[in-house]
C-alpha positions in Angstrom: 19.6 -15.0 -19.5 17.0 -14.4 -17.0 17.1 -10.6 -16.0 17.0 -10.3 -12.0 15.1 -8.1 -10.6 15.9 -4.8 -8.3 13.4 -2.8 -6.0 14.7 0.8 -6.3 13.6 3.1 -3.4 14.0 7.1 -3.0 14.3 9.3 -0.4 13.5 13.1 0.8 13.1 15.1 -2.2 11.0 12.6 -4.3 7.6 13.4 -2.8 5.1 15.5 -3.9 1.2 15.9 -3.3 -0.9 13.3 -4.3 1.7 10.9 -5.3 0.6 7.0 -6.0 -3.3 9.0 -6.0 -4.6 6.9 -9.2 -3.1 3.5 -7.3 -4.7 4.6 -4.2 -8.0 5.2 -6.0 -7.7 1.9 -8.6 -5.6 -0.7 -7.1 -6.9 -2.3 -3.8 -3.8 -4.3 -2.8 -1.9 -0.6 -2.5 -4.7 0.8 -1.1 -4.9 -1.6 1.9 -1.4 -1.2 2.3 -1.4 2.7 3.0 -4.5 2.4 4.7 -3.1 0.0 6.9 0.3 1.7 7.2 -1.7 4.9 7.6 -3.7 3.5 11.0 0.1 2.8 12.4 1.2 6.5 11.8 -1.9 8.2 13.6 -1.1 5.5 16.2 2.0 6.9 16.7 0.9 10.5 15.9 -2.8 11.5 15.9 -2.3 12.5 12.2 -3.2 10.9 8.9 -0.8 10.7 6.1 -3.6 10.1 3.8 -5.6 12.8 4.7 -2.8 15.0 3.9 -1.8 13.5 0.9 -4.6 13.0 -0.5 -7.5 14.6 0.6 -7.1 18.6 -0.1 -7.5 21.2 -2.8 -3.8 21.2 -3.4 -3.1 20.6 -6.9 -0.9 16.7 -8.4 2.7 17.8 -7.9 2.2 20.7 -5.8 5.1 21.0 -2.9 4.7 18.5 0.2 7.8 19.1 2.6 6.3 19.0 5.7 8.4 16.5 7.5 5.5 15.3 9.7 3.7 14.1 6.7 6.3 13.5 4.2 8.5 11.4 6.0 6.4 8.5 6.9 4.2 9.2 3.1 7.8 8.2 0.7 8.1 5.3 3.4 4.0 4.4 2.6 4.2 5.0 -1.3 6.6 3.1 -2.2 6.4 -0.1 0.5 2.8 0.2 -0.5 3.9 -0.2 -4.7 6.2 -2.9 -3.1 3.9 -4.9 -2.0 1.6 -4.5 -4.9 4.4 -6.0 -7.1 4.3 -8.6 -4.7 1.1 -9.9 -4.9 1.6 -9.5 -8.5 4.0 -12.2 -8.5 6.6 -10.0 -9.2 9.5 -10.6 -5.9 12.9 -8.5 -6.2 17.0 -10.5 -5.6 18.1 -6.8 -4.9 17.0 -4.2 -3.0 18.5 -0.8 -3.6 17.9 2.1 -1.5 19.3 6.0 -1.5 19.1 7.6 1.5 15.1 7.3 3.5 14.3 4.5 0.7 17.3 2.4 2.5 14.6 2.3 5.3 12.0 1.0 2.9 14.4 -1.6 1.4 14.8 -2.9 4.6 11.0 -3.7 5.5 10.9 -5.1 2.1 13.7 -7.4 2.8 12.1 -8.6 6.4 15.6 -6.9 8.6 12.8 -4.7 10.1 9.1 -4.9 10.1 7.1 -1.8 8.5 5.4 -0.8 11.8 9.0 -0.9 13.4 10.0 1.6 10.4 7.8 4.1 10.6 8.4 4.1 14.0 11.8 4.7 13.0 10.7 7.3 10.4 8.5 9.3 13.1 11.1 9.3 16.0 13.8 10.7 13.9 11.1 13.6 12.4 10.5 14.2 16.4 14.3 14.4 17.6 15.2 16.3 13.7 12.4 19.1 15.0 14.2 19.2 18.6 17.7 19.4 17.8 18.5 20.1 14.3 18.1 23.8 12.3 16.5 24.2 9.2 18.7 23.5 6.3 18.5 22.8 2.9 19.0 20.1 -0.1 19.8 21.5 -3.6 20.3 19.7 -7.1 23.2 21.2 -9.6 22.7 20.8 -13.0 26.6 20.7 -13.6 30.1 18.6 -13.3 31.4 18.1 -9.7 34.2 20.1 -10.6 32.0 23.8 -10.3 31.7 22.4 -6.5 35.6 22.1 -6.1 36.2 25.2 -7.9 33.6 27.5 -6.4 34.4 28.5 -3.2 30.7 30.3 -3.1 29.5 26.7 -2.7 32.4 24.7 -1.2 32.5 27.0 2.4 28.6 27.8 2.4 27.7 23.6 1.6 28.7 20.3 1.3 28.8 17.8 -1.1 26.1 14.8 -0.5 25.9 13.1 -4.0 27.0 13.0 -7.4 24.3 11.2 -9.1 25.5 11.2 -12.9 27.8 13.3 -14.8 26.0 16.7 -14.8 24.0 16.6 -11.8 25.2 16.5 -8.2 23.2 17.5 -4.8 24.7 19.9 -1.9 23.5 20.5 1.6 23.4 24.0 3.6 21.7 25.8 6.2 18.7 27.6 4.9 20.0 30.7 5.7 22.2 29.8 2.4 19.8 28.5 0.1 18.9 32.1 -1.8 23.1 33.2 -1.7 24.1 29.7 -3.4 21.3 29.7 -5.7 21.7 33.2 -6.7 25.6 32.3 -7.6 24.5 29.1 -9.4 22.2 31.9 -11.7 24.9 34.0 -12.0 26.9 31.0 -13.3 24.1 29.8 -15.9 23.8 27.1 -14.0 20.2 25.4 -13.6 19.2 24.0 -9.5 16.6 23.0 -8.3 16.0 23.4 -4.1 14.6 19.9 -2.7 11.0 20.1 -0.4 12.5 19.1 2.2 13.7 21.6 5.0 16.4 19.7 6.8 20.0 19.3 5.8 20.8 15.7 5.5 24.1 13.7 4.4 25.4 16.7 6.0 27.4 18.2 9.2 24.3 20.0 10.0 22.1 17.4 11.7 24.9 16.1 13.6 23.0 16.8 17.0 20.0 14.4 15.7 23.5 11.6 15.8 23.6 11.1 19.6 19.6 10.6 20.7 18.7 9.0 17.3 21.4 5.9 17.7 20.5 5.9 21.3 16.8 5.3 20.2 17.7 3.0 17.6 20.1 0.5 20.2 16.7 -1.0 21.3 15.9 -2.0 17.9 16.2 -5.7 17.1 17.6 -6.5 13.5 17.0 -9.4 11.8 18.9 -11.0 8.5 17.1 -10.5 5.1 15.1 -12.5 3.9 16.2 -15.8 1.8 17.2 -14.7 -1.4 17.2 -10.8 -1.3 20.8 -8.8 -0.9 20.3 -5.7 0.2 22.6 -3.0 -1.9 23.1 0.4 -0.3 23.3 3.5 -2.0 25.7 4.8 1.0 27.8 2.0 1.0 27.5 1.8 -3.0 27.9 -2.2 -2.5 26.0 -4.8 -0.7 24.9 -4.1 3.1 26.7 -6.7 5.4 25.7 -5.6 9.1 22.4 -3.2 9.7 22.4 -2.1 13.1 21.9 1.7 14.6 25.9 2.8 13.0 24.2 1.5 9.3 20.7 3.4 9.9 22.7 6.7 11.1 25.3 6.7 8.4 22.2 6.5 6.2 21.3 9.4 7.5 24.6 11.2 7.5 26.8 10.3 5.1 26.9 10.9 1.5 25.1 8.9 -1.2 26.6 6.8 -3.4 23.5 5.7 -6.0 26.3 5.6 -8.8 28.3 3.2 -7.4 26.1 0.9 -6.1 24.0 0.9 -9.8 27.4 0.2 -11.4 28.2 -2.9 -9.2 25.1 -4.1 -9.2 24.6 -4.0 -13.1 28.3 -5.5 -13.6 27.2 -9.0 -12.5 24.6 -9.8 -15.2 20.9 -8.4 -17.2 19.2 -6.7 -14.3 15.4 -5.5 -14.6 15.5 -2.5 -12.5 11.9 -1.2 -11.3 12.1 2.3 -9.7 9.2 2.1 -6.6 9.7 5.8 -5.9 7.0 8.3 -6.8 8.9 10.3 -9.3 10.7 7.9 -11.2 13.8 9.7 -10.4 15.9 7.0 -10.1 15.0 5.3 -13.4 15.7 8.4 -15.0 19.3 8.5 -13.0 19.6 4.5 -14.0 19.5 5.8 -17.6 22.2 8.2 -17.5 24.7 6.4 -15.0 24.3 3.4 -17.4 24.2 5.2 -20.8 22.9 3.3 -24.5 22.2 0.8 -25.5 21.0 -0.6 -22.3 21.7 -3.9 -21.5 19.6 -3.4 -18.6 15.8 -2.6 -18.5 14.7 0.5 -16.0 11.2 1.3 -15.6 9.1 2.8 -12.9 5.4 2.9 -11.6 4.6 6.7 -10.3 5.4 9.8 -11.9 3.8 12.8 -11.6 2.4 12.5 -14.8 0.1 9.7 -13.9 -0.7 6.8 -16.1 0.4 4.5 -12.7 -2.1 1.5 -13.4 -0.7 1.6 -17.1 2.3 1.1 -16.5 1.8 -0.9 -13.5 0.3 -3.7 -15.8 2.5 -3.3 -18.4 5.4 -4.5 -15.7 3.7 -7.2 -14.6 2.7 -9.0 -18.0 5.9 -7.8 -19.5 7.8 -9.2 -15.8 5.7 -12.5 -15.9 5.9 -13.3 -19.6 9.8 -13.9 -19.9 
């Protein structure tokens, strides 16, 4: 049986510097897309996203959580790699976001047009900045249950994912961040804090909810396009209505990447093709779905390069079966 393909899409906590830098350089299709995408964003802000991301003596992989920039860049990256694959020949069935990469899945899918997400993408950076406190986003190497138990990390944050069996992500205000991580040392326990400096899937942006929908009421939504079902990884099944409640529970609420991989493997072979720049979510596709696979993951951009390799090895491998 023909293996379906799904477009797999990150959010906050993926980026890094100079992600997608060797398609940027090598592959002209992506580069026209950022560079288009790019002209949009200093429309809307005065600033370049590729200047940032690209042009400084930061070292690949070094930290990039300013907001400003790496909001709109995870959005660019990996609608950018989208439509790469695209021209490639290579269309998805599925699209799957987790939390910002919902945004991306929906340009991909034609509900929203690019320019009207990264308008999307800048507003909420703008109200975030004006009503929201610094907070934090931290990965647990551990089972769920040291959340439950713990009340050293049950009254300080809040539970926003369980991704696989021994790794699940908590939000809290920064002022947190050092007392929970210290505890998880204590414990033996391995974390990792997420550059990003904003507490999302959490009760601590909840003054963004009120301006943010307001904004977003004045958006008009279309239906996806013919033959794509869009899969949410807040939902964890397959998106029925997007309007501003959908976008903001994106925002807010929980992810659910588990989930939705498991129902959307159950129906049949599945190619899955991670977009993000980190290839987190193949490597979370691996563990949620365990050996043998019956289902192939593989991903583009990783911080340790080799993107047109494997970028060509997709598409001969995609349009050969």
């Amino acid at each position: 049986m023909h293996s379906e393909i799904v477009f797999m899409f990150s959010g906050q906590g993926s980026q890094y510097n100079k992600m997608g830098l060797e398609l940027f350089g090598k592959q002209p299709v992506f580069r026209q897309s950022m560079e288009r995408l790019d002209r949009f964003v200093h429309q809307l802000t005065g600033k370049s996203v590729i200047e940032e991301l690209y042009q400084n003596s930061r070292g690949k992989g070094a930290s990039f959580e300013n907001i400003i920039f790496s909001h709109p860049a995870i959005f660019m990256v990996q609608y950018a790699l989208a439509e790469t694959l695209e021209a490639e020949g290579i269309t998805p069935r599925y699209t799957l976001g987790v939390s910002l990469g919902e945004y991306v899945a929906l340009a991909v899918a034609k509900v929203l047009t690019p320019e009207q997400v990264l308008e999307l993408i800048v507003t909420q950076v703008r109200l975030l900045e004006d009503t929201c406190d610094n907070g934090a986003m931290i990965a647990v190497l551990d089972h769920v249950q040291l959340y439950h138990r713990n009340a050293e990390l049950n009254t300080r944050s809040e539970l926003i994912a369980v991704n696989f069996d021994k790794h699940f992500t908590i939000a809290c205000r920064s002022g947190h961040t050092g007392e929970i991580q210290q505890f998880l040392r204590a414990q033996g326990v391995a974390s990792l804090k997420l550059p990003v400096n904003y507490a999302f899937h959490s009760s601590f942006i909840d003054e963004l909810e009120k301006p943010y929908r307001t904004y977003m009421q004045k958006i008009d939504y279309k239906t996806p396009a013919p033959g794509v079902t869009l899969v949410s990884a807040m939902t964890g099944g397959k998106v029925q209505t997007v309007d501003e409640s959908f976008l903001w529970d994106v925002v807010r609420k929980p992810m659910n990447f588990r989930t939705a991989l498991e129902g959307l493997t159950a129906g049949g072979p599945r190619l899955l093709l991670d977009l993000s720049p980190s290839g987190t979510l193949e490597n979370f596709g691996k563990y949620i779905l365990g050996k043998p696979l019956a289902h192939k993951v593989r991903s583009v951009i990783t911080p340790m390069g080799s993107e047109l390799k494997k970028l060509n090895e997709i598409v001969n491998d995609t349009l050969e079966v």
